[in-house]
C-alpha positions as CSV (number, residue, x, y, z in Angstrom):
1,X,47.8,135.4,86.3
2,X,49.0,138.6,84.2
3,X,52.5,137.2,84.6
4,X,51.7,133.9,83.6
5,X,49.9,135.2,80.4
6,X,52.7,137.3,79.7
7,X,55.5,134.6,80.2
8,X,53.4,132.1,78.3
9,X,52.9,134.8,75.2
10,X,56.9,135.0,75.4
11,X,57.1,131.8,74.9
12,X,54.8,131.2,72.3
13,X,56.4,134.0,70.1
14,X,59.5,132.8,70.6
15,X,58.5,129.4,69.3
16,X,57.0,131.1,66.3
17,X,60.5,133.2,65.6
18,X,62.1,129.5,65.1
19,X,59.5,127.9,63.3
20,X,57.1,128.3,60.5
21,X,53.5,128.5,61.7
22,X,51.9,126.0,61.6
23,X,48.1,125.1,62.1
24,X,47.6,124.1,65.6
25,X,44.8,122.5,66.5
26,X,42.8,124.1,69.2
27,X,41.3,121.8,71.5
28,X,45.1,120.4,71.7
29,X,46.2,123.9,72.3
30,X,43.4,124.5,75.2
31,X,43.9,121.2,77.0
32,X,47.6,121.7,77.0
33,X,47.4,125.2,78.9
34,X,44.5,123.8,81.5
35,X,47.1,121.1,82.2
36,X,49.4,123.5,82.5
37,X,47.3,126.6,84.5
38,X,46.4,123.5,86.6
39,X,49.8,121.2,87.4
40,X,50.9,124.9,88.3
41,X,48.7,126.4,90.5
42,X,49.7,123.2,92.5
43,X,53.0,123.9,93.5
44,X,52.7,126.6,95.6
45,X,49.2,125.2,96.7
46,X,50.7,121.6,97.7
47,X,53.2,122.4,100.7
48,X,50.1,124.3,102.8
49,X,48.6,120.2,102.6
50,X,51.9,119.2,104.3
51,X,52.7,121.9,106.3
52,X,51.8,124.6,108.2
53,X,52.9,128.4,108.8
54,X,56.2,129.4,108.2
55,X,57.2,126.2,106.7
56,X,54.7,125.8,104.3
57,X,55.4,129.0,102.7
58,X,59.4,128.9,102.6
59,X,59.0,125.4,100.9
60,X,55.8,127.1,98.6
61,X,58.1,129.9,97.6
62,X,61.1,127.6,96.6
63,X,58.8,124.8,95.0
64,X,57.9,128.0,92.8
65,X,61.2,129.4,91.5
66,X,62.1,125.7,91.1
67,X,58.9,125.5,88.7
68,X,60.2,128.3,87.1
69,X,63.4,127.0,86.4
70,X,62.1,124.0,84.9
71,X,59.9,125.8,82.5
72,X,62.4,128.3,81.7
73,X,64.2,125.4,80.7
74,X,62.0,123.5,79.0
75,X,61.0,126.6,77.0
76,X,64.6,127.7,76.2
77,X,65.1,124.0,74.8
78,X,61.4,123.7,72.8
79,X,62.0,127.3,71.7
80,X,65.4,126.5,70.9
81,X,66.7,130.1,72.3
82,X,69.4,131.2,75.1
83,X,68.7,128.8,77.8
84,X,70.3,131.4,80.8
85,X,68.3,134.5,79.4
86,X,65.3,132.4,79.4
87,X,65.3,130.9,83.1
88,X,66.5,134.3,84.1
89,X,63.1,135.5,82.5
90,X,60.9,133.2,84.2
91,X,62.4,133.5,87.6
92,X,62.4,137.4,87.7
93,X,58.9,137.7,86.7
94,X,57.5,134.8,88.6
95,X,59.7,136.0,91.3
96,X,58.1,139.3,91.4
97,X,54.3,137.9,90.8
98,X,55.7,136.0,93.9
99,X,56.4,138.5,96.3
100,X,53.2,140.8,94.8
101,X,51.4,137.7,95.9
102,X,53.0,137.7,99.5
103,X,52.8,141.6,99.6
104,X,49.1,141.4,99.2
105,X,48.0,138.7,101.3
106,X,49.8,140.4,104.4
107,X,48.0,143.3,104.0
108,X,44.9,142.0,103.6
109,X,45.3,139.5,106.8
C-alpha cells in the first residue's frame, strides 16, 4: 500500500507540474481512488479464482506488471510527461512491492 500511495502522489504532482490547480471536487476525487484501490487489488487477486498453485501466482505476478504498464501509461499520457521513464517507474516499484509481497508470505507460511 506504501507503494501505491507513493506512485499515486507521483502522479498527482506530476499532473499538477503541467497544469494550473484547479478545484477538484472531493467526493469525485475519493470515488475515483476506491475505484481504483479496488479494480486493482483485483488483478493479482483474480487468477487464485482460476487457478491454483504455481500457476496462479506466475499469471498473478504478470497480470501485475501488465497493470503497471498500463497505468504507467495512462499516467505518462494524462500527466503528459516521458511515457518510458514513467512505466519504468511504476514497474520497478510495483515490481519490488511485488516480490516484498512474495518474500513475506513465504516466510510466514
Amino acid at each position: 500500500m506504501g507503494a501505491g500511495s507513493f506512485l499515486a502522489e507521483s502522479e498527482a504532482e506530476d499532473i499538477m507540474e503541467q497544469k494550473e490547480v484547479s478545484s477538484r471536487k472531493p467526493f469525485l476525487g475519493s470515488l475515483i481512488m476506491f475505484i481504483s484501490y479496488f479494480v486493482s487489488g483485483l488483478v493479482p487477486l483474480l487468477p487464485y479464482q482460476f487457478l491454483e498453485g504455481d500457476q496462479a501466482l506466475k499469471t498473478s505476478i504478470i497480470l501485475s506488471i501488465l497493470a503497471l504498464v498500463c497505468l504507467g501509461f495512462i499516467g505518462a499520457k494524462v500527466a503528459k510527461i516521458n511515457m518510458g521513464k514513467n512505466i519504468l517507474r511504476m514497474v520497478i516499484i510495483g515490481g519490488l512491492a511485488i516480490v516484498i509481497g512474495i518474500l513475506v508470505g513465504s516466510i510466514t507460511t
